[in-house]
N, C-alpha and C positions, 0 to 999 in steps of 0.2 A: 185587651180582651178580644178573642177570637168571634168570628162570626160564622153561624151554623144557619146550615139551610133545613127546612123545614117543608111540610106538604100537608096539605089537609086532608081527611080521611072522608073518600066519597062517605055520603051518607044513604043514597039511593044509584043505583046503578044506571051505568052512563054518564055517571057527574063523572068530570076529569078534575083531579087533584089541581089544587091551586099553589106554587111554589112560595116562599116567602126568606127574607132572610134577618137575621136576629142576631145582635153584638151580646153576649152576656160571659159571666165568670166561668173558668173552667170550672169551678166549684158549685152554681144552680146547676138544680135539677135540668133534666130536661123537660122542656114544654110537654105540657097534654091539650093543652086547647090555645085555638088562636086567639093573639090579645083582644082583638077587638070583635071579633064576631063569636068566639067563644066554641067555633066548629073545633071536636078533635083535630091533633095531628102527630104527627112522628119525624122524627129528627132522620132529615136525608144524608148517607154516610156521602160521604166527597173526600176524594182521595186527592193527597197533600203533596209539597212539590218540596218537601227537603227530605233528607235522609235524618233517622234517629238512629245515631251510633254506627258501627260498622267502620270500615278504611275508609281513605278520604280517596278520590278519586285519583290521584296523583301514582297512589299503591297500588293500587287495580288495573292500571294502565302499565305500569312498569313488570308486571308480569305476565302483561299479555294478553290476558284476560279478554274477553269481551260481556260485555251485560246484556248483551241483544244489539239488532237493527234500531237506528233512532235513537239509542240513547247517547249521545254527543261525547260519550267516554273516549275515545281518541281520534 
């Protein structure tokens, strides 16, 4: 099961969101309120560390390619 970060929704201005993080099915919904205090929240996107689909790096390299600065491709 994946784990998704989460933040709570100030409710008055100046409260700073509070971060959290949650194991659940890709299949539940996403959260609206936090478990235990029951404050709204919304699900914080976080960006992922593999590739979905595309060439494998091995291809991209062999022709020379580059993906950018940093990215460890050759």
């Amino acid at each position: 099961m994946p784990t998704y970060v989460y933040e709570t929704i100030p409710q008055f201005e100046g409260d700073p969101p509070k971060r959290f993080e949650i194991r659940q099915s890709m299949k539940d919904a996403p959260l609206t309120q936090h478990p235990d205090s029951g404050q709204p929240v919304r699900r914080v996107p976080i960006g992922g560390t593999g590739l979905m689909g595309g060439s494998s790096s091995s291809e991209s390299t062999s022709s020379g390619a580059s993906c950018g600065t940093g990215c460890g491709c050759h």
